[in-house]
MOPAC internal coordinates of N, CA, C and O (Angstrom, degrees):
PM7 1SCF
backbone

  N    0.0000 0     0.00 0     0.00 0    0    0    0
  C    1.4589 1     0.00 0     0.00 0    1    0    0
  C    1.5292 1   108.81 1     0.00 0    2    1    0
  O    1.2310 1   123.57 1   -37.75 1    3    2    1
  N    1.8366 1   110.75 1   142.25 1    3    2    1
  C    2.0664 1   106.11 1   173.89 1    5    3    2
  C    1.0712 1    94.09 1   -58.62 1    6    5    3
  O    1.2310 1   111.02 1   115.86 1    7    6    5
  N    1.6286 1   134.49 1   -64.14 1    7    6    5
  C    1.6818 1   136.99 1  -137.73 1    9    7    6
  C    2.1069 1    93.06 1   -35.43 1   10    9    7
  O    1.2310 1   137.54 1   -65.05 1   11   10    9
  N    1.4340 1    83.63 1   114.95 1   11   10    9
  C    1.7374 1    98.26 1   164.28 1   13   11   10
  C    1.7884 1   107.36 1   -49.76 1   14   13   11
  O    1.2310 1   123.90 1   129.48 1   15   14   13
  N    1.5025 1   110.12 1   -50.52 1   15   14   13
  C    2.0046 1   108.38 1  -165.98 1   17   15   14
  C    1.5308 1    98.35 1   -48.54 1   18   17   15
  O    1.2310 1   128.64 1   131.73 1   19   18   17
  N    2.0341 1   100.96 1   -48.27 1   19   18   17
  C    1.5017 1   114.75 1  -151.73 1   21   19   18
  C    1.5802 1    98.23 1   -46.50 1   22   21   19
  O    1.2310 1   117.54 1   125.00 1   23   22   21
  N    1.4924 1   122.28 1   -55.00 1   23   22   21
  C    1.6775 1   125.51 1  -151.17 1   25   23   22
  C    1.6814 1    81.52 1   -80.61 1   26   25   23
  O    1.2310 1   116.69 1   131.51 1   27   26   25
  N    1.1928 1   123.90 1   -48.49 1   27   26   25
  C    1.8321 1   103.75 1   176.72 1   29   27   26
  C    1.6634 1   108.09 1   -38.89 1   30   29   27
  O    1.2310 1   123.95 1   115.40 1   31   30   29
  N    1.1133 1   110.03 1   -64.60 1   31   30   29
  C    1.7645 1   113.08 1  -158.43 1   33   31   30
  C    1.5697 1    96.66 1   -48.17 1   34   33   31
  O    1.2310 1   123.55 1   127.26 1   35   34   33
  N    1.5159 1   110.80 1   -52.74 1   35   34   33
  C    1.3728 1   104.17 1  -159.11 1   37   35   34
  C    1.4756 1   109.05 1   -94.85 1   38   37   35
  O    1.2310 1   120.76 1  -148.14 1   39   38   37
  N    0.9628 1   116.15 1    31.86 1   39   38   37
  C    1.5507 1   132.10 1   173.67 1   41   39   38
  C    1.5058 1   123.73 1    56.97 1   42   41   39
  O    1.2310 1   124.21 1  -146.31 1   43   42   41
  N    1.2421 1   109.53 1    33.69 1   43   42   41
  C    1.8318 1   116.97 1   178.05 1   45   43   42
  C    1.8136 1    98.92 1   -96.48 1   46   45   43
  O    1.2310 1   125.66 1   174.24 1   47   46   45
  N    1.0368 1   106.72 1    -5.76 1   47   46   45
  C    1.5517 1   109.00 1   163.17 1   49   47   46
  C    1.5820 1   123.99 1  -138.49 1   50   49   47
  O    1.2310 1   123.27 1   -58.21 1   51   50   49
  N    1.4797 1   111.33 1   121.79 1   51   50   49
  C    1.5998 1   105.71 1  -167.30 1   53   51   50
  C    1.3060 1   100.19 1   -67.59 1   54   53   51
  O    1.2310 1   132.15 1   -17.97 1   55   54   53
  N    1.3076 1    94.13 1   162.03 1   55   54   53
  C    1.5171 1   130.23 1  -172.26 1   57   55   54
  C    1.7107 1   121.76 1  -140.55 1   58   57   55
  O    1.2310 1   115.56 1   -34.10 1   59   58   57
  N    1.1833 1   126.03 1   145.90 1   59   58   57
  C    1.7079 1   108.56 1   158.67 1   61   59   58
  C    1.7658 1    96.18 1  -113.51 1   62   61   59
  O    1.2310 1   133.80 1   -68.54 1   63   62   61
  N    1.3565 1    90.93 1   111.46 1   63   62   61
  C    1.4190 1   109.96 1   174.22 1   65   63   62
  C    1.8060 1   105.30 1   -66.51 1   66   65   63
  O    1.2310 1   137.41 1   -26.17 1   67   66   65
  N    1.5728 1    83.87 1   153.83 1   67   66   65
  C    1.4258 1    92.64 1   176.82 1   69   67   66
  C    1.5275 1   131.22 1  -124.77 1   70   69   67
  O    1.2310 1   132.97 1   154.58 1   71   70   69
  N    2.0248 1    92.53 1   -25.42 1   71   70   69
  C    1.2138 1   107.08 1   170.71 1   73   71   70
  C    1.4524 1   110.17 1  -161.25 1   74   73   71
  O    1.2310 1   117.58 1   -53.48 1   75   74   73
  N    1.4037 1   122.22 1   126.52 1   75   74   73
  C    1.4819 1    99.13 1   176.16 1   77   75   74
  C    1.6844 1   104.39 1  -153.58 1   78   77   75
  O    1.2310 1   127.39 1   -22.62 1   79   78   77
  N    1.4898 1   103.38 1   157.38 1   79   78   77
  C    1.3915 1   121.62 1  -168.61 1   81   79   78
  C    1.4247 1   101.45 1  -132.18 1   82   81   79
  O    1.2310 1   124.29 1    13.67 1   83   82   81
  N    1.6279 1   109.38 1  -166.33 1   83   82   81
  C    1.7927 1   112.41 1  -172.63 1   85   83   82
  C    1.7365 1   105.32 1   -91.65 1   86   85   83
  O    1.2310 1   126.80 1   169.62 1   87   86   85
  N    1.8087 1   104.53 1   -10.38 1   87   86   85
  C    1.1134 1   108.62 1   168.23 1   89   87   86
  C    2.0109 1   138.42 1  -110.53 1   90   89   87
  O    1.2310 1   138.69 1  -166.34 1   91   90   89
  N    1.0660 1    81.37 1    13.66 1   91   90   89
  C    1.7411 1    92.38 1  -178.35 1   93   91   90
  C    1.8634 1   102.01 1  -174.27 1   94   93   91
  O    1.2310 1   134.50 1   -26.11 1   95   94   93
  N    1.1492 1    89.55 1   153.89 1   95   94   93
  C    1.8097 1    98.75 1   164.40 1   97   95   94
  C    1.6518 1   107.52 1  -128.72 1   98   97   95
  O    1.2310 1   119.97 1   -33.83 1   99   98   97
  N    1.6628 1   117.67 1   146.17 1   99   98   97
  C    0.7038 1   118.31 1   177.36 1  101   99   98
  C    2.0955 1   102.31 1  -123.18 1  102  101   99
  O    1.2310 1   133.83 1   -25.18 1  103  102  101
  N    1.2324 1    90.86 1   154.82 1  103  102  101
  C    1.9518 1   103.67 1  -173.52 1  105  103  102
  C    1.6431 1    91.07 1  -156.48 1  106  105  103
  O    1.2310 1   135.06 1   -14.04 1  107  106  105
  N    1.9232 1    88.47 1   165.96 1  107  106  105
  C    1.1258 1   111.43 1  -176.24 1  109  107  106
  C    1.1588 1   109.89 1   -83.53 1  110  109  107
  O    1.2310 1   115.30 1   -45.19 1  111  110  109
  N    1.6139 1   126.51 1   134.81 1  111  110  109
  C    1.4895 1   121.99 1   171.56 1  113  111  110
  C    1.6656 1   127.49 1   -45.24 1  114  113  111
  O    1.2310 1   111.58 1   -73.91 1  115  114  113
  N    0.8003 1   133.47 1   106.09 1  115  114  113
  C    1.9625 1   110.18 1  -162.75 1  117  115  114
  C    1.6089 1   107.95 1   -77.34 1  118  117  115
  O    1.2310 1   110.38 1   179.05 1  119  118  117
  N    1.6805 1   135.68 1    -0.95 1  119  118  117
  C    1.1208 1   153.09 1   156.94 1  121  119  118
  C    1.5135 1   118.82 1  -104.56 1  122  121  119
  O    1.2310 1   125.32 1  -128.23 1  123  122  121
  N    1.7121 1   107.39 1    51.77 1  123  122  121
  C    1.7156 1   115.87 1  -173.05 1  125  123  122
  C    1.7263 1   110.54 1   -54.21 1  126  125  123
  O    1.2310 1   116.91 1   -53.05 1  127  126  125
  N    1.3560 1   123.48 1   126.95 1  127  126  125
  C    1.1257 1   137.71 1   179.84 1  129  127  126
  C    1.8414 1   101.53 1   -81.77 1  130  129  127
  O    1.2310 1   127.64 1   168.82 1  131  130  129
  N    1.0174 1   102.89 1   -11.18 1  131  130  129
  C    1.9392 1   113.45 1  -162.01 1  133  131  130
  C    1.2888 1   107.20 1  -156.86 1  134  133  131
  O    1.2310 1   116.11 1    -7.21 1  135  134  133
  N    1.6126 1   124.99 1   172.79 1  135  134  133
  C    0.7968 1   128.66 1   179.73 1  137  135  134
  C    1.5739 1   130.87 1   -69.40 1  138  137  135
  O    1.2310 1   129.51 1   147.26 1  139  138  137
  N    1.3778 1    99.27 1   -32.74 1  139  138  137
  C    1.8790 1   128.42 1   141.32 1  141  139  138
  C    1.1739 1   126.30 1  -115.01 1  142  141  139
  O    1.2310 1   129.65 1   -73.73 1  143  142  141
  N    1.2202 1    99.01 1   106.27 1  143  142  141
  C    1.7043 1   112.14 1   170.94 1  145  143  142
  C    1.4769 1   110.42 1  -129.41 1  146  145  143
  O    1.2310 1   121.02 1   -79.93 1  147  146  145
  N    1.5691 1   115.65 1   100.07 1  147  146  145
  C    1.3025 1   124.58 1  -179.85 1  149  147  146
  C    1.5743 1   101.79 1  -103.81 1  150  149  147
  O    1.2310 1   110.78 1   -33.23 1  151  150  149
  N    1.7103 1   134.95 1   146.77 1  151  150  149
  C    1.1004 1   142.92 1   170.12 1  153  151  150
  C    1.9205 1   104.25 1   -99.07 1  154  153  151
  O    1.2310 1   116.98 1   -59.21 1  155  154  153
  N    1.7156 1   123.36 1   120.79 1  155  154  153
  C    1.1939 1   127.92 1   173.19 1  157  155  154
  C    1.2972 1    99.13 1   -89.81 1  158  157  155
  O    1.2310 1   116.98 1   -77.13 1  159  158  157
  N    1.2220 1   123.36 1   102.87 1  159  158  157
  C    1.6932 1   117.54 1   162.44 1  161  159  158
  C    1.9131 1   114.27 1  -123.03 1  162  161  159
  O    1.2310 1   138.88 1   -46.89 1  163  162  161
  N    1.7831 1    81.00 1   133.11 1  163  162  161
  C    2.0118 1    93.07 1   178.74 1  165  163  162
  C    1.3680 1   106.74 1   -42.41 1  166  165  163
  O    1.2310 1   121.41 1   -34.73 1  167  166  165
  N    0.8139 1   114.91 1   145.27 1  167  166  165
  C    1.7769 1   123.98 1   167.82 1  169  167  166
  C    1.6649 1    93.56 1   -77.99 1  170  169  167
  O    1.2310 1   111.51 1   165.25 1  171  170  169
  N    1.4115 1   133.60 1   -14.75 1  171  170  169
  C    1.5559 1   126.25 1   168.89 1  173  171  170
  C    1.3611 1   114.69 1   -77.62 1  174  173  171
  O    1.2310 1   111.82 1   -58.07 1  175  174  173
  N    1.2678 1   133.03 1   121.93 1  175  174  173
  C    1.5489 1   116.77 1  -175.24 1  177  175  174
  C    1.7247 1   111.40 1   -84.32 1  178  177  175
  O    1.2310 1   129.19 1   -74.28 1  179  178  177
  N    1.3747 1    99.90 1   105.72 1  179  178  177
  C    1.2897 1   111.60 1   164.35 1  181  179  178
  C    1.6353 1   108.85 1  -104.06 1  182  181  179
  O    1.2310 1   121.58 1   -33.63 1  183  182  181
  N    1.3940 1   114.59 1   146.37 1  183  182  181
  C    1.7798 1   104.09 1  -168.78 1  185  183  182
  C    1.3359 1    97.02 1  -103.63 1  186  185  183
  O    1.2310 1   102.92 1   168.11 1  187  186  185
  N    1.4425 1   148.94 1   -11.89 1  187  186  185
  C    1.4067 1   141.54 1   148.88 1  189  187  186
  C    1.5669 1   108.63 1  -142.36 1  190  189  187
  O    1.2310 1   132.69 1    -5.51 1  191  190  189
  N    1.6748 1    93.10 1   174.49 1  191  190  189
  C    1.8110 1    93.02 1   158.79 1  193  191  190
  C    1.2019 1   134.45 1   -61.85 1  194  193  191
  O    1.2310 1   126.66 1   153.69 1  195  194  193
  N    2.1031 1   104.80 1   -26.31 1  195  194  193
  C    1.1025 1    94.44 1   171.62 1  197  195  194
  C    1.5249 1   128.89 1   -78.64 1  198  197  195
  O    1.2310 1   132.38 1  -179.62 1  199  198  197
  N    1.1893 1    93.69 1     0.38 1  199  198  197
  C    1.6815 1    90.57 1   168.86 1  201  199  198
  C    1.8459 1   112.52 1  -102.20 1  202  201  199
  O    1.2310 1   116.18 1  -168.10 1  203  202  201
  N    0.6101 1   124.87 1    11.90 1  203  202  201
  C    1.7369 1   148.89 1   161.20 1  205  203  202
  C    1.5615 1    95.98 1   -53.89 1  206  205  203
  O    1.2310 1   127.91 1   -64.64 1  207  206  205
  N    1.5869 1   102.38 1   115.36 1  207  206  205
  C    1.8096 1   114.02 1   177.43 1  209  207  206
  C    1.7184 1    97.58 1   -90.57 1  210  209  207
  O    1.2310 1   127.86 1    32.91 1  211  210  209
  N    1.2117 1   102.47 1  -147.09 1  211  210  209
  C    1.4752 1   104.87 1  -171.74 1  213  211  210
  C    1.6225 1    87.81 1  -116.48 1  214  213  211
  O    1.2310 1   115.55 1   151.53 1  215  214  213
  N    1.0047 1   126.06 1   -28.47 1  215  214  213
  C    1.8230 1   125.82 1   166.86 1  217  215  214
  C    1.1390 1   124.20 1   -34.96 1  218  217  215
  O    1.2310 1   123.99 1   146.65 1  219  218  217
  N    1.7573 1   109.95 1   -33.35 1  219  218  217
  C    0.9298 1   129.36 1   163.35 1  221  219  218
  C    1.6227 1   158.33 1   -89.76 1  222  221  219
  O    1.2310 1   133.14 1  -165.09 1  223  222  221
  N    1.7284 1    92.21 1    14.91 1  223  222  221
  C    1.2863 1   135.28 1  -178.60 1  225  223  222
  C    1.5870 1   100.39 1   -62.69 1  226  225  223
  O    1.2310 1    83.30 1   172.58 1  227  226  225
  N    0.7497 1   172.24 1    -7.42 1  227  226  225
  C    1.7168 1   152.15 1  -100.12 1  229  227  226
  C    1.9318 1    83.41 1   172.46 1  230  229  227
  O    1.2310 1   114.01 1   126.90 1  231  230  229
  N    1.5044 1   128.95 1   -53.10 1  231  230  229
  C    1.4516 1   122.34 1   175.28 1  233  231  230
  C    1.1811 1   100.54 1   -73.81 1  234  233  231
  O    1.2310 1   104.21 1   115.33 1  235  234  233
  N    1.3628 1   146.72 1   -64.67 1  235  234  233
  C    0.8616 1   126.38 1  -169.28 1  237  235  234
  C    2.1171 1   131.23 1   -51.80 1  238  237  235
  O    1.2310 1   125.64 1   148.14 1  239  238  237
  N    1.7256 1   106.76 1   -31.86 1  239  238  237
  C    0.9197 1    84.57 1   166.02 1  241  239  238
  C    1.4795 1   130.69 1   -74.80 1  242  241  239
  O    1.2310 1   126.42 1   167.31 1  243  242  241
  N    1.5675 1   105.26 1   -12.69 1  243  242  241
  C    1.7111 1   129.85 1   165.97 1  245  243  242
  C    1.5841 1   100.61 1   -37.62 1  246  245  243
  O    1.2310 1   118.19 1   128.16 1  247  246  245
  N    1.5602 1   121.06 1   -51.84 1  247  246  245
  C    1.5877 1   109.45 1  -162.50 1  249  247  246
  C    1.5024 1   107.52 1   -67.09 1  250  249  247
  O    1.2310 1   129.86 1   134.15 1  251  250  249
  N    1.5982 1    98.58 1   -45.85 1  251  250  249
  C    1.4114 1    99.31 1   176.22 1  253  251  250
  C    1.1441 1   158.44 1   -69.58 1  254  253  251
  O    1.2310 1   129.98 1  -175.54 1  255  254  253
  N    1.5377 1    98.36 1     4.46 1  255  254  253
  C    1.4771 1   135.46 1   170.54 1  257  255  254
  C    1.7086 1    96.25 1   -90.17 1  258  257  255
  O    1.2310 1   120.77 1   101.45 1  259  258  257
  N    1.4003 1   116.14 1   -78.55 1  259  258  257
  C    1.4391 1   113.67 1   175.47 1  261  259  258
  C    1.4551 1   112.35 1   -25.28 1  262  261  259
  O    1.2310 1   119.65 1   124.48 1  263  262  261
  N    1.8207 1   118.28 1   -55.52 1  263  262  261
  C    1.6867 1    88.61 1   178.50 1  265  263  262
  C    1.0455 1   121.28 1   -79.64 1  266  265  263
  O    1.2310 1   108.69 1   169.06 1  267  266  265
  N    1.2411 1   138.77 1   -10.94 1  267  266  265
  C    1.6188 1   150.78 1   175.66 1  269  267  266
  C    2.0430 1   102.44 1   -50.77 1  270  269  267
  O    1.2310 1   129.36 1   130.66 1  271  270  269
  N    1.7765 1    99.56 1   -49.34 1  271  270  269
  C    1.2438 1   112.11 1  -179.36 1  273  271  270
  C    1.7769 1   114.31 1   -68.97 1  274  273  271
  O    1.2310 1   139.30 1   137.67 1  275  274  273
  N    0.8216 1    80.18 1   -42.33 1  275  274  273
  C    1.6900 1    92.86 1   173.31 1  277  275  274
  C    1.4403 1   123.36 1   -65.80 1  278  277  275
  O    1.2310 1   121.33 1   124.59 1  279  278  277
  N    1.2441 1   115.07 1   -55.41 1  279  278  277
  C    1.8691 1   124.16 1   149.57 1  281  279  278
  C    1.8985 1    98.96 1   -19.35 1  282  281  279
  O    1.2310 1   132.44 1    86.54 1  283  282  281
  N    1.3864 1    93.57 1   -93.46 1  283  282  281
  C    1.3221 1   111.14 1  -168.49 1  285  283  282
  C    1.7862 1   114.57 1   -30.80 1  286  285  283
  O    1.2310 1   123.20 1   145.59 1  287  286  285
  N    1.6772 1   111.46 1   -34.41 1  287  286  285
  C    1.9485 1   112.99 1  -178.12 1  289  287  286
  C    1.4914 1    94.13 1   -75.88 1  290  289  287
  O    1.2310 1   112.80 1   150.25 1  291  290  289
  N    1.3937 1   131.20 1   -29.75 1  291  290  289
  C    1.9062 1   121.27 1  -179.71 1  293  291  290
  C    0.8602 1   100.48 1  -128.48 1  294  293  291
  O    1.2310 1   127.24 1  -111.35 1  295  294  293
  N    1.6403 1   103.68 1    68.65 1  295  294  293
  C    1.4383 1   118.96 1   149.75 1  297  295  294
  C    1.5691 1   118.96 1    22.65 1  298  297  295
  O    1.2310 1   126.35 1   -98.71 1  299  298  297
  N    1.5519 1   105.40 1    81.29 1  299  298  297
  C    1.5789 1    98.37 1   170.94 1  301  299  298
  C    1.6347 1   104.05 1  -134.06 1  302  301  299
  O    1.2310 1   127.85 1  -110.61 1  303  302  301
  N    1.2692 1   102.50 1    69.39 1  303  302  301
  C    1.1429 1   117.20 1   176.72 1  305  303  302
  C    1.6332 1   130.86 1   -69.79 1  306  305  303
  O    1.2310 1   134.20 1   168.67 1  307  306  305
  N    1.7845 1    90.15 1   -11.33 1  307  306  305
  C    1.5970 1    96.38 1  -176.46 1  309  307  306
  C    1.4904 1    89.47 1  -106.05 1  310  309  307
  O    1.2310 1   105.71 1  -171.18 1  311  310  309
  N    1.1496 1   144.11 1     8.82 1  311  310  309
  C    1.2738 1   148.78 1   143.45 1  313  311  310
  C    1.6446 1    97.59 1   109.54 1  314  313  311
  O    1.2310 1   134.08 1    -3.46 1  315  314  313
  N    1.6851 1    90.38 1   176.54 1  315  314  313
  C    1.1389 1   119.21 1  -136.25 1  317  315  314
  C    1.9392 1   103.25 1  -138.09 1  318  317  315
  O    1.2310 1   124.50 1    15.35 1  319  318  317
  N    1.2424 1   108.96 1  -164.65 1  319  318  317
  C    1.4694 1   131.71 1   152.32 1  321  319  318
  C    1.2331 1   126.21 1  -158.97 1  322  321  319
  O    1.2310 1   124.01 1   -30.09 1  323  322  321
  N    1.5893 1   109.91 1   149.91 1  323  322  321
  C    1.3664 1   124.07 1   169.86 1  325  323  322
  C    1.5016 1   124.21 1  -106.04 1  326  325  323
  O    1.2310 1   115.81 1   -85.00 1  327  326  325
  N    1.0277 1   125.56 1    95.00 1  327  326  325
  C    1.5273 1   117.52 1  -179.19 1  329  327  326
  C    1.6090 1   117.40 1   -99.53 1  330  329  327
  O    1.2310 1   128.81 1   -29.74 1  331  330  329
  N    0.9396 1   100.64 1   150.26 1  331  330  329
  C    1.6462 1   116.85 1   157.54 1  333  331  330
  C    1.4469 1   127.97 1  -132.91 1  334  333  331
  O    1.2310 1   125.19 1   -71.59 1  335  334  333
  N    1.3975 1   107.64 1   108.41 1  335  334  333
  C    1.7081 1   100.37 1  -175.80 1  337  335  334
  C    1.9511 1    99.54 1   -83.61 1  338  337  335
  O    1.2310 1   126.44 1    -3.16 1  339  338  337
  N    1.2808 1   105.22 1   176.84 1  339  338  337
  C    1.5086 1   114.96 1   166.28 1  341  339  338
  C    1.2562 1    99.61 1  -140.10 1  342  341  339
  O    1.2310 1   118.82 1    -4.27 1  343  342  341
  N    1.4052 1   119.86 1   175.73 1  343  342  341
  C    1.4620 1   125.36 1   174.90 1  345  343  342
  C    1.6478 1   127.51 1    25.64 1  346  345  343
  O    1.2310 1   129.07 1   -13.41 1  347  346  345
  N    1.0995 1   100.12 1   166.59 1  347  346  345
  C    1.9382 1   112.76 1   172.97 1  349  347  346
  C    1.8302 1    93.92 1   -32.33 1  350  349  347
  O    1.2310 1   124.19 1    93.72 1  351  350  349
  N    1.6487 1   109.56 1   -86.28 1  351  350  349
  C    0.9609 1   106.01 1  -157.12 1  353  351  350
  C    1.4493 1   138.03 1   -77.39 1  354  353  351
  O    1.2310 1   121.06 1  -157.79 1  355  354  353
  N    1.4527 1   115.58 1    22.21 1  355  354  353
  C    1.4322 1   154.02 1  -155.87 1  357  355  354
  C    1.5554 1    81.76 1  -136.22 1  358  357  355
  O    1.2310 1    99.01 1  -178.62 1  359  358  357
  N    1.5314 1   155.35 1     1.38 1  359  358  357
  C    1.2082 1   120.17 1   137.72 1  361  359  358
  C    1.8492 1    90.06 1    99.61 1  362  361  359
  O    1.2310 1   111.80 1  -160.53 1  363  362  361
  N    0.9949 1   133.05 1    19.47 1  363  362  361
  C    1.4652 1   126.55 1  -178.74 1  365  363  362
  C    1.5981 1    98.87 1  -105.28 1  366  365  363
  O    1.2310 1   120.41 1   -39.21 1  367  366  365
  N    1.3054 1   116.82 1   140.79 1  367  366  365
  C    1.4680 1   117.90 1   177.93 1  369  367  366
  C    1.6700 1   103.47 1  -133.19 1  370  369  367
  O    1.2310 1   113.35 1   172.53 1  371  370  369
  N    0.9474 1   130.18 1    -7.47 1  371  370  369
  C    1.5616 1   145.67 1   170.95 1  373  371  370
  C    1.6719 1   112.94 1   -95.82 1  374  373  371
  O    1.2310 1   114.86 1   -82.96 1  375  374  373
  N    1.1653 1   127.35 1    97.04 1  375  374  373
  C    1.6946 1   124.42 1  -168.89 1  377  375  374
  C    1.5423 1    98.13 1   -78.79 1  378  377  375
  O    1.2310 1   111.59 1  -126.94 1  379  378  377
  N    1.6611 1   133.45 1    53.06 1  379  378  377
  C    1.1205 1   133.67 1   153.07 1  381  379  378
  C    1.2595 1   113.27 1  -141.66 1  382  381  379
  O    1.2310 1   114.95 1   -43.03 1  383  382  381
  N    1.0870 1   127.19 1   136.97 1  383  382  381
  C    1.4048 1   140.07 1  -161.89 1  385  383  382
  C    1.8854 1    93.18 1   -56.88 1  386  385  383
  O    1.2310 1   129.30 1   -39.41 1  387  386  385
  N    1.4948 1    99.68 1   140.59 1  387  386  385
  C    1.3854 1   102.32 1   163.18 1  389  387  386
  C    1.3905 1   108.69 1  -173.55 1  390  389  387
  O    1.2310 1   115.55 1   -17.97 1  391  390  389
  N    1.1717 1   126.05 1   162.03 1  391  390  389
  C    1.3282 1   128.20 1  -151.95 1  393  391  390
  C    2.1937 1    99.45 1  -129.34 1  394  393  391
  O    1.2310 1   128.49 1   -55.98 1  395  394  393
  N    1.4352 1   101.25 1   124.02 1  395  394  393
  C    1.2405 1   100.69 1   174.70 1  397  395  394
  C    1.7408 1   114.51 1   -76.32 1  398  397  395
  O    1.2310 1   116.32 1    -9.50 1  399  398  397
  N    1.2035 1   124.59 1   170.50 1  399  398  397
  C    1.3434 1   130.14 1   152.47 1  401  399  398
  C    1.4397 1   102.09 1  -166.86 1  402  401  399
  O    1.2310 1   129.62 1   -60.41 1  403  402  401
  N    1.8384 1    99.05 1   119.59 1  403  402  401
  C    0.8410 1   114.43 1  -175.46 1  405  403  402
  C    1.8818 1   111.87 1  -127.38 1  406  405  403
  O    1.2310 1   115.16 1   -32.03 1  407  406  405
  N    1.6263 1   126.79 1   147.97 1  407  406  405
  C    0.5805 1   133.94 1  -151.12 1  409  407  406
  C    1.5280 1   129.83 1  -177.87 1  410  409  407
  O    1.2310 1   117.51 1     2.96 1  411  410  409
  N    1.7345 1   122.34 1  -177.04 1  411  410  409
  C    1.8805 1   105.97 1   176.54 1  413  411  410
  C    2.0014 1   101.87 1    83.97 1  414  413  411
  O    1.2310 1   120.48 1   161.81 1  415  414  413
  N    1.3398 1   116.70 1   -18.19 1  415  414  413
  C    1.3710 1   107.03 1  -179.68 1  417  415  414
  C    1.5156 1   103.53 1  -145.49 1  418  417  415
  O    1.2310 1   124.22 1   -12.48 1  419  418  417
  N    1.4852 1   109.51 1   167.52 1  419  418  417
  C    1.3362 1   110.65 1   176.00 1  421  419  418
  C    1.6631 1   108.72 1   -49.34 1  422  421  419
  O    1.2310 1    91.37 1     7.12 1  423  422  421
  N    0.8287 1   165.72 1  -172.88 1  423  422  421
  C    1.4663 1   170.41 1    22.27 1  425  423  422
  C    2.3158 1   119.07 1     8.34 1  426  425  423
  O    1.2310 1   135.90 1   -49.83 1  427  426  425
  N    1.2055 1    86.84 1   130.17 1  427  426  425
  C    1.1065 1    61.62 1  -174.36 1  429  427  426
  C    1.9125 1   109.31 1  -143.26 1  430  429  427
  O    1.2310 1   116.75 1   -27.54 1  431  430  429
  N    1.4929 1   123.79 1   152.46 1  431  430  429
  C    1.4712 1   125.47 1  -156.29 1  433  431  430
  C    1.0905 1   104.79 1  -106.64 1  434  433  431
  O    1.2310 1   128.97 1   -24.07 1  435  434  433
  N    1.4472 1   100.33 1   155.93 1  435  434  433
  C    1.2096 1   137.09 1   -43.61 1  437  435  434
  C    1.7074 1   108.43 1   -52.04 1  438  437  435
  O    1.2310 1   130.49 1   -17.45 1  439  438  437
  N    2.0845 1    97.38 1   162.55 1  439  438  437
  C    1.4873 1    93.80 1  -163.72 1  441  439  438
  C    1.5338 1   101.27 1   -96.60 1  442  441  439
  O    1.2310 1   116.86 1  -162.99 1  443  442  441
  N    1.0733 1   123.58 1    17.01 1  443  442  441
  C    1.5992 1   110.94 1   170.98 1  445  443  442
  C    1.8565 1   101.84 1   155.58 1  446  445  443
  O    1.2310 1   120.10 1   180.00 1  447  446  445

């Protein structure tokens, strides 16, 4: 498969993993916006949220637990963020759903 996440998940492209289950993998961004910036992506290739059925209600709150869990192992107790872009103009450049969490520094509003 092209999808860049897909050959990450299934390991035809290295990665330094960060967290992974039978339903998502998580890795380090290799263009960190922050001091932690890990990408949660399904091991199912969905190419955004907006293409996200309702089948898919139950993974998605899966990602957002994973970065919630992930926050909590590097200590980002003074908090953090979770983003999700979609489409061109929603800032997505990866056509598979994936979830930012970023963190380790102030954050600051609006992000762009």
């Amino acid at each position: 498969m092209s999808c860049l996440f897909c050959q990450i998940v299934n390991g035809t492209i290295p990665s330094k993993a960060v967290y992974q289950d039978d339903q998502c993998y998580a890795f380090a961004d290799i263009t960190p916006q922050a001091p932690v910036h890990v990408l949660v992506v399904p091991r199912e290739h969905i190419a955004s949220l907006t293409d996200a059925e309702k089948s898919h209600h139950d993974l998605l709150g899966h990602l957002l637990g994973v970065a919630a869990e992930i926050a909590r192992t590097h200590a980002l107790s003074k908090g953090y963020r979770v983003v999700i872009n979609s489409g061109p103009d929603g800032g997505q450049s990866v056509d598979h759903l994936h979830v930012h969490l970023l963190g380790g520094r102030k954050l600051t509003w609006p992000p762009g």
